[in-house]
C-alpha positions in Angstrom: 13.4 -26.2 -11.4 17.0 -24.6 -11.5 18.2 -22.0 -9.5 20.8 -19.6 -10.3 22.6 -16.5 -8.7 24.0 -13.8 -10.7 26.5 -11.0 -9.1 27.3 -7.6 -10.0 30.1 -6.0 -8.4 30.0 -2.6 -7.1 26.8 -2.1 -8.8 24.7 0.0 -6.2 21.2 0.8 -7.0 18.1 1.8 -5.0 14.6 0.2 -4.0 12.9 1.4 -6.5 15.5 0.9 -9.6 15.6 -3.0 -7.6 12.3 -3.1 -7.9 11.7 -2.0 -11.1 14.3 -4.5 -12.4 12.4 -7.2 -11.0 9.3 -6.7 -12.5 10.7 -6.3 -16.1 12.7 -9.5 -16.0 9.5 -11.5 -15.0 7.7 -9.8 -18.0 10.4 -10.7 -20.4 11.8 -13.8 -19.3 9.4 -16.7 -18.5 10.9 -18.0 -14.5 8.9 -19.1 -12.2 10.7 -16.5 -9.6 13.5 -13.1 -9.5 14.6 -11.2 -7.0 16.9 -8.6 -7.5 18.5 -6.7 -4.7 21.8 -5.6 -2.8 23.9 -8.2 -1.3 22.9 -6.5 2.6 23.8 -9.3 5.5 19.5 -9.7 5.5 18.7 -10.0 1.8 22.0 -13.1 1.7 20.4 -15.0 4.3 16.9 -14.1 3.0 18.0 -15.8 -0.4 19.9 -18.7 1.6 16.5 -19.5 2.7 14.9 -19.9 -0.2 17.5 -22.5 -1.6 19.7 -20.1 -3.3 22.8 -21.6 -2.2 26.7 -20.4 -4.1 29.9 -19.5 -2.7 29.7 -15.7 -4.7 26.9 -14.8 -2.9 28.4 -15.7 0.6 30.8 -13.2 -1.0 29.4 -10.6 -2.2 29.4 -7.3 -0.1 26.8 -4.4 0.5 27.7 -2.7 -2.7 27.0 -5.6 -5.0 24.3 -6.6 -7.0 22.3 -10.1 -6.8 20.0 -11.5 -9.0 18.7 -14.7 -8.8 16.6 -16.7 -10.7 14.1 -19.9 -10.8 13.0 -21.7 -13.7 13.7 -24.4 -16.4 16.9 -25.2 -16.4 17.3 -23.9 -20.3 15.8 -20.4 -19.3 18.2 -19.8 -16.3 21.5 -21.1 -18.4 21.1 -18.4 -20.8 19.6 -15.9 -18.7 22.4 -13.5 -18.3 21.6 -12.3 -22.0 18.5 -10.9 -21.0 19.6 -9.3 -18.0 22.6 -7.2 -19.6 19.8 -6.5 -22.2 17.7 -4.7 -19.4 20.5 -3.5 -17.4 21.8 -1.9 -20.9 18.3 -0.5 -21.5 19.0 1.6 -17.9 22.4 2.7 -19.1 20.6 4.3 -22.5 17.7 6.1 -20.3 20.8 7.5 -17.9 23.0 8.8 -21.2 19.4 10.6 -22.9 19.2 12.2 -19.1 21.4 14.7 -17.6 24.0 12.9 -15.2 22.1 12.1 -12.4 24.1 13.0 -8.9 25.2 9.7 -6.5 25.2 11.9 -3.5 23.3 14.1 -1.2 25.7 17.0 -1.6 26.1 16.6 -5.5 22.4 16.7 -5.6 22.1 19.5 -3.8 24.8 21.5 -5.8 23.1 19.8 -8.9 19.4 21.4 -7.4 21.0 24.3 -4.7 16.9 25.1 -4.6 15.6 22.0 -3.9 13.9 21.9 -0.3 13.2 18.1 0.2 15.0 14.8 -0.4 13.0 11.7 -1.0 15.5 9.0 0.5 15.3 5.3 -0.5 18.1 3.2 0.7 18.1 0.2 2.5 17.2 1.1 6.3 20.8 0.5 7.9 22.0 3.7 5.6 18.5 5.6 5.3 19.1 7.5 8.6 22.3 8.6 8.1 21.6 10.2 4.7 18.3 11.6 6.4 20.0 13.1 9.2 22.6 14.9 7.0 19.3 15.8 4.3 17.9 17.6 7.6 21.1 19.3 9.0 21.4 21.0 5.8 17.8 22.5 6.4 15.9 19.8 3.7 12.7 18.6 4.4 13.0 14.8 4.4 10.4 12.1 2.9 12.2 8.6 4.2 11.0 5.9 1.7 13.0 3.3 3.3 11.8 0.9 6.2 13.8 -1.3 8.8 15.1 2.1 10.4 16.1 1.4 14.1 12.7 2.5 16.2 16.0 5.2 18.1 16.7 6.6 14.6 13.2 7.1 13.7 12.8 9.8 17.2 16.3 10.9 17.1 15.4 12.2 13.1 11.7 13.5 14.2 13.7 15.3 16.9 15.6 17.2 15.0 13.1 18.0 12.5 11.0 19.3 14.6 13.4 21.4 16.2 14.8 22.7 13.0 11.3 23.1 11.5 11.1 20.3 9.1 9.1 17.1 7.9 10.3 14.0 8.3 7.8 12.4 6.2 8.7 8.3 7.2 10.5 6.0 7.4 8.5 3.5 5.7 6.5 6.5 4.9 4.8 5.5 1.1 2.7 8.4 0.0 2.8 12.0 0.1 2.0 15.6 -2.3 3.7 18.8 -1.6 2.6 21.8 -3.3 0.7 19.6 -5.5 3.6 17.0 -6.4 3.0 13.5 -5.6 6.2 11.6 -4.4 5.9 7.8 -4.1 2.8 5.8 -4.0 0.1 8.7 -4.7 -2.8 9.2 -7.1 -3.2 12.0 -9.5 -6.1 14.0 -7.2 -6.8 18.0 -7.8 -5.5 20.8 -5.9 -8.0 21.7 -3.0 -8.9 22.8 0.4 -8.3 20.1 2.1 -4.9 19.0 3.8 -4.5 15.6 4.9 -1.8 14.5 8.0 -2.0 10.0 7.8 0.2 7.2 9.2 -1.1 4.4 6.2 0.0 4.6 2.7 -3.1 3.0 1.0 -5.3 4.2 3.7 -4.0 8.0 2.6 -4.8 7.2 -1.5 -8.2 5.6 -0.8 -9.1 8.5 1.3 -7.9 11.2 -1.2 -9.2 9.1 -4.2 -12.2 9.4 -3.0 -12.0 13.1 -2.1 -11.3 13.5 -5.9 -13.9 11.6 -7.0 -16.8 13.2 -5.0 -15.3 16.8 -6.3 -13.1 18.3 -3.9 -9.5 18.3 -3.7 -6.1 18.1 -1.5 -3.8 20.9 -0.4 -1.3 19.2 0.8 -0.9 15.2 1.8 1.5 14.6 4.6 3.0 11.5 5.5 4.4 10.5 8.9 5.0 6.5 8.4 3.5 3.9 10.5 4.9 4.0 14.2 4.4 7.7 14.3 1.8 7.3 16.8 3.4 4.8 18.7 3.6 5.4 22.3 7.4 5.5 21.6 7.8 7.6 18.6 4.8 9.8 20.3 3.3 11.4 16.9 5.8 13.7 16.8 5.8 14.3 13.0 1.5 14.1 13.6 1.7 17.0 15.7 3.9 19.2 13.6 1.9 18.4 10.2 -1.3 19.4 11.9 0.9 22.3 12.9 2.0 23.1 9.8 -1.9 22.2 8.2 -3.1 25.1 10.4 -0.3 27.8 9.4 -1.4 27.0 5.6 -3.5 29.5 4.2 -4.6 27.3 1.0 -5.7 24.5 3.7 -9.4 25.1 5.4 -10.0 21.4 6.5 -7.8 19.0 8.0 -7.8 15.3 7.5 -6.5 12.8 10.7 -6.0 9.0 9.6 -3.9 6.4 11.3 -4.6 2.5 12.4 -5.2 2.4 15.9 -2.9 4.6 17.8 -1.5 4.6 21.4 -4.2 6.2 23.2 -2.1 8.4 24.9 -1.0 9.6 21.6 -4.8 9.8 19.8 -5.3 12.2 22.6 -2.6 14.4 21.7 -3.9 14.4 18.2 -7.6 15.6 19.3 -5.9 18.1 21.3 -3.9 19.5 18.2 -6.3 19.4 16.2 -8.8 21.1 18.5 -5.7 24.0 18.9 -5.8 24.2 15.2 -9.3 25.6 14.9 -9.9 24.6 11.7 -13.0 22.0 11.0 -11.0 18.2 11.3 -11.6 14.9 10.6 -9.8 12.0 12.4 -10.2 8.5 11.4 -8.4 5.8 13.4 -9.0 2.5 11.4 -10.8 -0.1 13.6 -12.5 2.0 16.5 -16.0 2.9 16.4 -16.4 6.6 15.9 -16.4 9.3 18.8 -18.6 11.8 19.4 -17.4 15.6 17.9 -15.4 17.3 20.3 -16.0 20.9 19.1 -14.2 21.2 15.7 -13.2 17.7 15.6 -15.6 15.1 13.8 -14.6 11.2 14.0 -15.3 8.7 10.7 -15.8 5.1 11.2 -14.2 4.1 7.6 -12.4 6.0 4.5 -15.2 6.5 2.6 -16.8 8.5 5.3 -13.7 10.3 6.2 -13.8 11.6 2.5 -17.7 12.1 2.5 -17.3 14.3 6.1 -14.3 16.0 4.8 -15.6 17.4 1.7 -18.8 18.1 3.4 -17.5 20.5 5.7 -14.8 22.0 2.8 -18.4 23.2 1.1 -18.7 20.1 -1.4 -22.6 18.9 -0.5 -23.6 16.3 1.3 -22.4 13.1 0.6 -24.8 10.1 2.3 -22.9 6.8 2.9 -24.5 3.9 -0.2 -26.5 1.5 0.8 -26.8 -2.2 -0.7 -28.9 -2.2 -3.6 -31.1 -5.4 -2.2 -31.6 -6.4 -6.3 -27.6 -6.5 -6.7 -27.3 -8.9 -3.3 -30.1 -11.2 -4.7 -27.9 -11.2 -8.0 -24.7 -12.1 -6.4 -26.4 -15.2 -4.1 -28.1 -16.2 -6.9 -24.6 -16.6 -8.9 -23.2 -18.5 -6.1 -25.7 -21.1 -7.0 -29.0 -21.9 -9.0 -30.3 -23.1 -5.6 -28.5 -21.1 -2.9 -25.6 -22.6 -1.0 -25.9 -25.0 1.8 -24.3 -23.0 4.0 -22.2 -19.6 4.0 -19.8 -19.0 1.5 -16.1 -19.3 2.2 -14.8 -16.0 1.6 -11.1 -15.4 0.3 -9.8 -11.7 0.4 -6.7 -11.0 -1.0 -5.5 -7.1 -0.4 -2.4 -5.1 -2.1 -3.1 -2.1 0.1 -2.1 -3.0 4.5 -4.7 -0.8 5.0 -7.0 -1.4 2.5 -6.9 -5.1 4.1 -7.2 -4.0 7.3 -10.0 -2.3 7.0 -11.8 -4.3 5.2 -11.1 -7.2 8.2 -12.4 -4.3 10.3 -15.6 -4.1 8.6 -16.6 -7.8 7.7 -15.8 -8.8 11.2 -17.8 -6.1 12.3 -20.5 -7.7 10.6 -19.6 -10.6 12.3 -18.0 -12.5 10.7 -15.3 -14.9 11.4 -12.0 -14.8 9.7 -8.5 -16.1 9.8 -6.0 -13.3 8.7 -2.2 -12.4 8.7 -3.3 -9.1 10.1 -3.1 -7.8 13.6 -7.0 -7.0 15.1 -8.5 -7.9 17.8 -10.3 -11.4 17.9 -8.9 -12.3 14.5 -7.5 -15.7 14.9 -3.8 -15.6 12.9 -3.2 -17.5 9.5 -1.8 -21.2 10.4 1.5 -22.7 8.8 -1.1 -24.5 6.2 -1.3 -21.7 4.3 -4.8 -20.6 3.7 -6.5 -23.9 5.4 -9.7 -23.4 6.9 -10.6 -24.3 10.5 -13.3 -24.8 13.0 -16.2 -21.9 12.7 -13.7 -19.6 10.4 -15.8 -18.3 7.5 -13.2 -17.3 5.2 -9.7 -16.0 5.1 -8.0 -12.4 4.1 -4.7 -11.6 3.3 -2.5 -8.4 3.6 -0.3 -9.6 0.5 2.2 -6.8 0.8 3.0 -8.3 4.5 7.0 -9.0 5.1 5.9 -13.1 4.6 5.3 -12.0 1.0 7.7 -10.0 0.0 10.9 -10.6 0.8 13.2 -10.8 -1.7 10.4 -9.9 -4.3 8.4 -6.9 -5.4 5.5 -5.3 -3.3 2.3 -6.5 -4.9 1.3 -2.5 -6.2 4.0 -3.2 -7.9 4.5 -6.6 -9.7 0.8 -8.1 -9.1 1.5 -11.8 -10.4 2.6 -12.4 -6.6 -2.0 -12.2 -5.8 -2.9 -14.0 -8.8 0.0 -17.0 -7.9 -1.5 -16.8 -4.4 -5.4 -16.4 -5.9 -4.7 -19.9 -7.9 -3.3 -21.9 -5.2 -5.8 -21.2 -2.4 -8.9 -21.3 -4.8 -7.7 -25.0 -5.5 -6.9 -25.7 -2.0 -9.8 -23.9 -0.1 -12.5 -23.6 -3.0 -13.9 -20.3 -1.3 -16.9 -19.5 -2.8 -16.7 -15.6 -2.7 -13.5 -13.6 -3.3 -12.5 -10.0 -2.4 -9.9 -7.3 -3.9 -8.3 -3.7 -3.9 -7.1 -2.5 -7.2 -4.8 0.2 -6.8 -3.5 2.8 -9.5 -1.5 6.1 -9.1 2.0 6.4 -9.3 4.5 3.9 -8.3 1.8 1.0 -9.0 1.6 -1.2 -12.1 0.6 -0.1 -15.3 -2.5 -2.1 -15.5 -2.8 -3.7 -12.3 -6.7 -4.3 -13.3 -5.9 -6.2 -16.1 -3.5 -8.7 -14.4 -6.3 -9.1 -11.7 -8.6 -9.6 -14.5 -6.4 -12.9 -16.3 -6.4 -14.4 -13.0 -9.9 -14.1 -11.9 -10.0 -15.6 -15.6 -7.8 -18.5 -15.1 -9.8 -19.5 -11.8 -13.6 -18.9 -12.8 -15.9 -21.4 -12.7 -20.0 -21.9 -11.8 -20.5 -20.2 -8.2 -18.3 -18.2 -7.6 -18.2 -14.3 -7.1 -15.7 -11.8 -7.2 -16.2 -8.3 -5.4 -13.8 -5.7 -5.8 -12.9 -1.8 -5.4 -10.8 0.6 -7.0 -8.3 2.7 -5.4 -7.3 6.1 -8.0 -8.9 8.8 -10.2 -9.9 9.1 -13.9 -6.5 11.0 -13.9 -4.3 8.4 -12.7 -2.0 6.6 -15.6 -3.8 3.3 -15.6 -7.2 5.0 -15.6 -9.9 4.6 -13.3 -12.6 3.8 -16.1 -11.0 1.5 -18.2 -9.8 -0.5 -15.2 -13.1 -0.9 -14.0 -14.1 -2.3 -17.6 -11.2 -4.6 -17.6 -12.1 -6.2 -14.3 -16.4 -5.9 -14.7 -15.6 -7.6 -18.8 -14.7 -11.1 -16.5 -17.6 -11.0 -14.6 -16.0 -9.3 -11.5 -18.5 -6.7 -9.5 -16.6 -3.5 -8.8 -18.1 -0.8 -6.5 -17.4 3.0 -5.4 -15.2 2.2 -2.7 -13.2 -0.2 0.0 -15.6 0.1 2.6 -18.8 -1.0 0.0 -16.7 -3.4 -1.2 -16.7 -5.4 2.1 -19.9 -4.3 3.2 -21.4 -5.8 0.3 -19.2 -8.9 0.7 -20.7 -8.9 4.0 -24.2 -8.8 3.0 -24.1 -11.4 0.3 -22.3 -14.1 3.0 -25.5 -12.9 5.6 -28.6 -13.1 3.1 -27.4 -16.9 1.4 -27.1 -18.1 5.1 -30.9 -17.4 6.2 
């Protein structure tokens, strides 16, 4: 394979344009790997790394644009036609738009009305631009990641002093007033306001609000260290604030991974201040008794179920297995049962999605290797996706740094799990496999349907594939026909994330007796 890298002076352009660029070069050009992004100090040695070695690159400075390339050595030759093809295509989608401002303060001339700025630059820039964003009294939704942990307070801070959000950083989903900004399915207005620190864990939750009939006021994000014990939910605390001062908001939704316990507390106690009925959900501890207004939820689903319960909606009863569809599954595993448990592979999209599903099978009791962070959860070994000892299978948060540096977040571009699904299945041969689909805006346009052509490429006799979706019938992608795509190859898709690996859980304990 050749490698190539490409520069483009004083071309700057933003995550999302970066990663947008990406994905359409893949689909049009047949490489075996892109990445486009800025020349930053981190992305250079990122790319030096991989084996893209040239003097132009050691050159280029923040401001510039990279693209490199892998692939035959004919297609990467004559690649820069197709790339000035796409980057011409932007150009013609800018010129049938009005001009579109490059700063903060011609934006805000451009939109004098406009009350929050959704900031995506690469982290060593973001907090300026969201300091200045909050100074001039804007609300703040900070996209970016790799903010310094100081900048991250020093923002909250002054938000809250000034009376603002500061949605992030790293901070993925979020609806205001009924507008979703960045990773966020389409989900009806509603009663109940949701306050989380997990992207995916926020869209499975209000997906599934949708679904069961209820809907969202407003969906606040606060980004992933916000209950750190060092960021000390500061931007928690205010949203719950702000939850309770909104009249269209009559139940309040908590969510976070596990917290600093100092921190959950303060949450309680908000939330308890509040007065208004609450659920909290911290992913991976057992539920708590109610503590007067406050109900606790041991997964999503049943965060949804409680919330839209106590927002008038019915009652919603968690599913249990239907004992005919876990005989089914066995059975496919083989005409005579397996020998022994299956191997399970689980390969996630969503952090949290993964994460909670690691929660739940090892709550089962099983015994899994994972890139993931939980307690008792040996870590993934250099020989990637090797199983050892007593493990019984092996799940992967695919949107982890490993993964994606230098390349596209898998809700994105969604080749990166099938490329990953291949090699493991041929190394490993896991027996059952394990997936989140998720739509809404930001993801791929059919992310079902890639899943689908590489479940394809890898089925054979005995082997099972369980999956859930994550998104709404009104989501772009569509939440029926990518059920169809995915059930038309023999996968088994069910309601949610947590029945997903429930029943994952169940098939692995009934072939073992």
């Amino acid at each position: 394979m050749a490698k190539r890298v490409i520069i483009h002076q004083d071309s700057y352009h933003d995550s999302v344009f970066l990663m947008s660029l990406t994905q359409r070069l893949l689909s049009r050009v047949s490489l075996e790997d892109a990445v486009v992004a800025m020349a930053a100090p981190h992305n250079k040695a990122l790319l030096a790394k991989q084996g893209y070695q040239d003097a132009a690159l050691e050159e280029a400075g923040p401001g510039d644009l990279v693209i490199a390339v892998c692939g035959e050595a004919t297609v990467v030759d004559s690649i820069e036609d197709a790339i000035d093809a796409l980057l011409k295509d932007e150009a013609k989608a800018d010129a049938l738009e009005e001009a579109r401002p490059t700063t903060l303060d011609a934006a805000l001339k451009a939109l004098p009305e406009a009350n929050l700025a959704l900031i995506s630059l690469p982290g060593e820039h973001a907090g300026r631009a969201a300091r200045r964003a909050l100074l001039r009294g804007r609300h703040v939704m900070l996209f970016s990641d790799n903010v310094a942990l100081e900048d991250e307070i020093a923002l909250k801070e002054l938000a809250v002093e000034r009376g603002l959000l500061c949605m992030g950083p790293d901070c993925g989903t979020a609806m205001i007033a009924g507008k979703p900004l960045g990773f966020a399915n389409s989900v009806r207005p509603g009663v109940i306001g949701v306050v989380g620190a997990s992207g995916t864990g926020i869209q499975e939750v209000t997906s599934c609000i949708h679904r069961l009939g209820a809907g969202c006021s407003q969906i606040l994000g606060t980004g992933g260290r916000d209950l750190s014990l060092e960021v000390g939910g500061r931007m928690a605390l205010f949203s719950i604030e702000a939850l309770a001062a909104d009249e269209t908001t009559s139940v309040i939704v908590a969510i976070s991974k596990p917290p600093a316990p100092e921190v959950a507390t303060k949450v309680v106690a908000a939330l308890r201040e509040a007065g208004k009925p609450a659920v909290v959900h911290f992913m991976g501890e057992p539920p708590r008794e109610t503590v007067g207004n406050v109900r606790f939820a041991k997964t999503l689903a049943d965060t949804a179920e409680l919330a839209c319960k106590l927002a008038g909606y019915g009652e919603h009863e968690a599913p249990t297995h239907d004992a005919a569809l876990v005989e089914t599954l066995v059975a496919k595993l083989g005409s005579e049962g397996p020998t022994h448990k299956p191997q399970l592979l689980g390969l996630f999209c969503g952090g949290t999605t993964a994460y909670e599903a690691l929660f739940l099978l090892q709550d089962a009791g099983l015994q899994l290797e994972s890139n993931l962070k939980l307690h008792g959860t040996p870590k993934k070994g250099k020989a990637k996706g090797t199983q050892t000892g007593e493990q019984e299978g092996l799940l992967l948060d695919l949107g982890a740094d490993q993964y994606t540096q230098g390349r596209p977040h898998p809700m994105i571009e969604p080749l990166l799990r099938n490329e990953q699904l291949e090699e493991l299945v041929s190394r490993d041969a896991p027996t059952l496999l394990l997936f989140d689909v998720v739509l809404g805006f930001g993801s791929h346009e059919d992310p079902a349907g890639v899943l689908a052509a590489g479940v394809s490429s890898i089925a054979r006799d005995g082997l099972v594939a369980i999956a859930s979706i994550t998104g709404t019938a009104d989501d772009g992608q569509g939440y029926a026909a990518s059920r169809q795509r995915l059930e038309a190859v023999g996968v088994t898709v069910v309601d949610d994330n947590r029945r997903a690996a429930q029943l994952a859980a169940a098939v692995i304990q009934r072939s073992a007796r």
